[in-house]
C-alpha positions as CSV (number, residue, x, y, z in Angstrom):
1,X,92.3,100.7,118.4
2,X,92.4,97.8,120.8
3,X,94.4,97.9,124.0
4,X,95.0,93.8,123.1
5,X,96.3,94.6,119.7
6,X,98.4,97.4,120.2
7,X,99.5,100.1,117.5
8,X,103.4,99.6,116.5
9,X,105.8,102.6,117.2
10,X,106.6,102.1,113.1
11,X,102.7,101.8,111.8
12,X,102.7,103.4,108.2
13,X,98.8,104.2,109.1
14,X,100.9,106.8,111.8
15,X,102.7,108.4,108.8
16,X,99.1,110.1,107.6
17,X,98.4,111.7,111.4
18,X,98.3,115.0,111.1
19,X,98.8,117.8,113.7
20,X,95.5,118.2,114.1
21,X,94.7,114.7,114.6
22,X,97.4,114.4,117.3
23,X,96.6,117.6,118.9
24,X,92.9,116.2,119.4
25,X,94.2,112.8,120.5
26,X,96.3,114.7,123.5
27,X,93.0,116.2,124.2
28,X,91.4,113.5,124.9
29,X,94.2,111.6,126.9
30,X,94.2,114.8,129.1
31,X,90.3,114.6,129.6
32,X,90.4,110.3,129.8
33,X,93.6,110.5,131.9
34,X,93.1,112.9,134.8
35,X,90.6,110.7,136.4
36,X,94.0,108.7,136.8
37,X,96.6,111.2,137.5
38,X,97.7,111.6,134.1
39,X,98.7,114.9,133.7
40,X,101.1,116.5,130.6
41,X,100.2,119.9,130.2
42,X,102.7,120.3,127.7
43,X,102.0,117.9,125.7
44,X,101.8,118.7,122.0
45,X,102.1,117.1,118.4
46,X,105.9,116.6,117.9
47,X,107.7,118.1,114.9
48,X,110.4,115.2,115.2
49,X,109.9,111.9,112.8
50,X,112.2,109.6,114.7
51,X,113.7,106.4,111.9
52,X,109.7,106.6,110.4
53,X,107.9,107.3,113.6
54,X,106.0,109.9,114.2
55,X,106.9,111.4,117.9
56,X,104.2,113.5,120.3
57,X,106.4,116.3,122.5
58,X,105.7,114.3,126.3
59,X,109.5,114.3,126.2
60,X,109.9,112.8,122.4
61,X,107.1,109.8,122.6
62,X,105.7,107.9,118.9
63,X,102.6,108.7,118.5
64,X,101.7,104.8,119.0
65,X,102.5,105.2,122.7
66,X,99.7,107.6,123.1
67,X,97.0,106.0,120.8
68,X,98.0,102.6,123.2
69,X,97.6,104.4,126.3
70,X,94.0,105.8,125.2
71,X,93.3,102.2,124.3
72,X,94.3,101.2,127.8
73,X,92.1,103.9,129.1
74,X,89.1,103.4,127.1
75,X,89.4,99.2,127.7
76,X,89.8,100.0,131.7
77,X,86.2,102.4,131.5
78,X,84.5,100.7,129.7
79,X,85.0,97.3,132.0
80,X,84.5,98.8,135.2
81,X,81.9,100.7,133.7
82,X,80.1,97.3,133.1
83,X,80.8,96.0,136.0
84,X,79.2,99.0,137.9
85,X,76.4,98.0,136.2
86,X,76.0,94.6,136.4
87,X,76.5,95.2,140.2
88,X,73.1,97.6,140.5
């Protein structure tokens, strides 16, 4: 997962997610995303396959929205991370 090569909304790797592995993926964009204001307390693995994507319940998103945005997260940490360090 790469925030400069994001995942497409119609990714067959997307079709073998399973609840589980979504439910632990909202986890972590909860925990990674409050630092930022990113809040959905209701988020949870969507039972709705939209024309072959797979949707998490943030008001009926693919699945590819949220690996991206955990991408975006991770990318954004880990450079001001290094930064933070290189400044010391």
């Amino acid at each position: 997962m790469s925030a400069h090569h994001p995942i497409h909304p119609a990714d067959p790797a997307l079709q073998h997610l399973t609840t589980r592995d979504l439910t632990d993926l909202i986890v972590e964009l909860r925990t990674e995303g409050r630092e930022f204001g990113l809040l959905w307390p209701s988020a949870k693995p969507g039972e709705t396959v939209l024309n072959g994507r797979v949707l998490v319940s943030l008001g009926n998103i693919p699945a590819s929205t949220l690996i991206n945005l955990l991408a975006l997260l991770r990318e954004y940490k880990r450079d001001r991370d290094r930064h933070r360090c290189s400044d010391s």
